[in-house]
Structures are given as structure tokens and as C-alpha cells.
C-alpha positions as CSV (number, residue, x, y, z in Angstrom):
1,X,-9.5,16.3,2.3
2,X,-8.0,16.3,5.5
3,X,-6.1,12.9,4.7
4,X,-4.9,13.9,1.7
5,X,-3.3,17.0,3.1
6,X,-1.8,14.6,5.3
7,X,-0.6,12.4,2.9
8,X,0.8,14.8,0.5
9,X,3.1,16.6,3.9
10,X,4.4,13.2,4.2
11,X,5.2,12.7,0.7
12,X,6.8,16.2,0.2
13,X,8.7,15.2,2.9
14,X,9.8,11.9,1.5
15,X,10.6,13.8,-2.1
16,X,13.0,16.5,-0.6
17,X,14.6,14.5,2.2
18,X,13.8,10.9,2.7
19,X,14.6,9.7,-0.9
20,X,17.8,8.8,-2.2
21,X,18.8,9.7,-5.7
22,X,18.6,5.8,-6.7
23,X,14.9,6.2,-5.6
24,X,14.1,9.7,-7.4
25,X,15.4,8.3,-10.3
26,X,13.6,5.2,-10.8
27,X,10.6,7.2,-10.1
28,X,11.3,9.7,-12.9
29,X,9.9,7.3,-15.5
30,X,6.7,7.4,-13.8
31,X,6.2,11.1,-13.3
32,X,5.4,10.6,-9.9
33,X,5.7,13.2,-7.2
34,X,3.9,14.6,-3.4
35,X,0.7,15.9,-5.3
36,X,-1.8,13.1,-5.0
37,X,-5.0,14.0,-6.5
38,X,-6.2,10.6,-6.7
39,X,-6.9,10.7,-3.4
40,X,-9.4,12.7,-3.3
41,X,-10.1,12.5,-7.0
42,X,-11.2,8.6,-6.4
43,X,-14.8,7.8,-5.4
44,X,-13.3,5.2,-3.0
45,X,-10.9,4.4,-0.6
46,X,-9.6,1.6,1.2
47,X,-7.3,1.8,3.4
48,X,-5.6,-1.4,4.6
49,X,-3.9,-2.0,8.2
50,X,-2.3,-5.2,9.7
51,X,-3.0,-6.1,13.0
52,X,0.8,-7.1,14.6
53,X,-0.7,-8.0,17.7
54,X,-4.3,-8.9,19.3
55,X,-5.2,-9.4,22.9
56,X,-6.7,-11.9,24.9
57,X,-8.2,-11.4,28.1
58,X,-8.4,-13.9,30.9
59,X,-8.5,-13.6,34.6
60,X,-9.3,-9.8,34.6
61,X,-6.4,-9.2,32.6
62,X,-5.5,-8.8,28.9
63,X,-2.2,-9.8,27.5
64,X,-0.5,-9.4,24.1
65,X,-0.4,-12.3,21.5
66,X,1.6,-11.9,19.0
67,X,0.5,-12.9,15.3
68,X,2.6,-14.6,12.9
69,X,3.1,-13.9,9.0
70,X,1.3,-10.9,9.3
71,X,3.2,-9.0,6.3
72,X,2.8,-12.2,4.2
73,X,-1.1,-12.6,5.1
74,X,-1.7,-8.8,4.5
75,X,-0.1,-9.1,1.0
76,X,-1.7,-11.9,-0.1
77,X,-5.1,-10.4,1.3
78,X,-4.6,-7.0,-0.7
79,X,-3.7,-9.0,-3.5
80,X,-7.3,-10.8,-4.0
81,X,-8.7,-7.5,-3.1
82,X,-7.2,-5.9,-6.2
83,X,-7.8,-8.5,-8.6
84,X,-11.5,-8.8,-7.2
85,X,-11.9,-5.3,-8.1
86,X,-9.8,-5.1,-11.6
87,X,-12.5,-8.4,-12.6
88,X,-15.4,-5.9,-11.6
89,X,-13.7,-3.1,-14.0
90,X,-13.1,-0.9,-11.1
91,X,-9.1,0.7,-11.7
92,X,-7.3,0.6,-8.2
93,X,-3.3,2.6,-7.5
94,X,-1.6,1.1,-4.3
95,X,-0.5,4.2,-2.1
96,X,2.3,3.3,0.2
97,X,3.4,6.7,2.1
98,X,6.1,6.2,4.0
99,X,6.2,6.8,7.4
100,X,3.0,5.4,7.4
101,X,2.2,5.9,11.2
102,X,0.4,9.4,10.6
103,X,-2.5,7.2,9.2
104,X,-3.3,5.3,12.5
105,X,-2.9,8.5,14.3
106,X,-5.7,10.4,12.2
107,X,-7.7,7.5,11.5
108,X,-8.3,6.9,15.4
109,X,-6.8,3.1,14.8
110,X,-5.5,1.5,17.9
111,X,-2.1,0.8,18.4
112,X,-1.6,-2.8,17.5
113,X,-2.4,-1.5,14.1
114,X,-0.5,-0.4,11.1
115,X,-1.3,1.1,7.8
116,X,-0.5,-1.4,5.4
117,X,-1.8,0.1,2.1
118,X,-3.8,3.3,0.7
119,X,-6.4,1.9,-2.2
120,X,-8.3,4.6,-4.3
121,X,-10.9,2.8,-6.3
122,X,-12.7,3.9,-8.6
123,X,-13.2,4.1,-13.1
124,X,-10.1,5.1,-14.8
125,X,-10.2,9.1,-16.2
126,X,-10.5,9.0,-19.6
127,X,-6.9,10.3,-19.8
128,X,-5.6,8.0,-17.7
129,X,-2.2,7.0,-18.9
130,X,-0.8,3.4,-17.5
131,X,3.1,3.6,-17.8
132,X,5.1,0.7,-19.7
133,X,7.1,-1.0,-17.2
134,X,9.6,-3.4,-18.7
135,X,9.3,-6.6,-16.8
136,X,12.1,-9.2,-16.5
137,X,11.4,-12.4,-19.5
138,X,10.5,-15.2,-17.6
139,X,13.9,-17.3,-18.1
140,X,15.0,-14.3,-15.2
141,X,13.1,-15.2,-12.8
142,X,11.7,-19.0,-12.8
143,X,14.2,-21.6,-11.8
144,X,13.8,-25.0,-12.9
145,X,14.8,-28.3,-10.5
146,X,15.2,-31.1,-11.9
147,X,15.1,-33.0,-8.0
148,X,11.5,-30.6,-7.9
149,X,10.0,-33.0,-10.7
């Protein structure tokens, strides 16, 4: 409970202050707001964090290294991990409060870590409703090349 009451500060937060009008508005479709049940509502949750930075120690010393693609790799990584569980009929939401920092804070995570994404898992209520999001035909986004073959 204590996370979601955390949560739900930072998203009133972001729905009176943060968010432009541009933002509010194409959420209105969705009927999205602060209030997020399924975080407690869900039997499970993953919470995802990337690593910016590790450390390696040598000579009595530790040192940052930096690691490379990490956005890319953690995307990519939460993206098998969804359709993992939407193949074993679990229903997942991505939860991306934003600022985001709050979660390392009361999760005890150390500082080269960042929340990434918030994953309730779980089986769809029976009166779960899935919006209809108009996606773009695929002549809008798929360039062919000729030079490509």
C-alpha cells in the first residue's frame, strides 16, 4: 500500500502541474488519471530498473564503468517480458510515473539504479475494458529501399 500511496502523490502531482494540455488531452480518450488501483488491485508486480552504471574494483578501490545502450537494452528486455507473460495469459499495464526517482528511494535501490518501468501482472477483471487505439496503416510507417534489396 505504501507504494501506491507513493505512486498516486506523484501522479496527482503530474495531473495538476506537470502535464501540459497537449498531454491531458490525449490522455482523455483513455480515462486515465492519479488513482491507480491496479496497483494494489494486481496480484503481482514487477518493477523494472536499469543499471546506468556498475563498478569494478581493483587495487582496493572501486571505480565507475559506465554501461552503454542501457535505455535500448532495458526496452527490449521489458518487451520479451511482456510478451512472455501475454503468451502465459497473464494481462500486464506498463506504469511509467514520472519523476520516477521516488521508487529507488523507497525501494532501498542503490544509486546507479533507475526505475525503468512499473508491471502489475495479473488476470484481467472481468470488466476490464481495453481502449481502441487507432494505429497508423502500415504505408505510414514502413519505408521501402530499393538500394536495401
Amino acid at each position: 500500500m505504501k507504494l501506491r500511496e507513493a505512486i498516486e502523490v506523484e501522479e496527482r502531482e503530474t495531473y495538476a502541474k506537470r502535464a501540459s494540455d497537449e498531454w491531458l488531452d490525449a490522455l482523455a480518450p483513455l480515462g486515465t488519471d492519479w488513482h491507480k488501483e491496479h496497483i494494489t488491485a494486481a496480484p503481482y508486480l514487477a518493477i523494472v530498473f536499469a543499471q546506468t552504471y556498475g563498478f569494478t574494483v581493483g587495487d582496493g578501490s572501486a571505480r565507475k564503468v559506465k554501461h552503454y545502450y542501457v535505455q535500448e537494452s532495458v526496452g527490449i528486455s521489458v518487451g520479451f517480458f511482456l510478451a512472455s507473460l501475454t503468451a502465459a495469459g497473464l494481462s500486464t499495464l506498463t506504469h511509467t510515473p514520472n519523476p520516477m526517482g521516488f521508487l529507488r528511494e523507497l525501494l532501498h535501490r542503490p544509486e546507479n539504479e533507475r526505475a525503468f518501468v512499473v508491471i502489475p501482472i495479473g488476470y484481467a477483471a472481468a470488466d476490464a475494458r481495453v481502449p481502441k487505439i487507432k494505429k497508423k496503416h502500415l504505408d505510414q510507417v514502413l519505408i521501402r529501399d530499393a538500394a536495401c534489396g
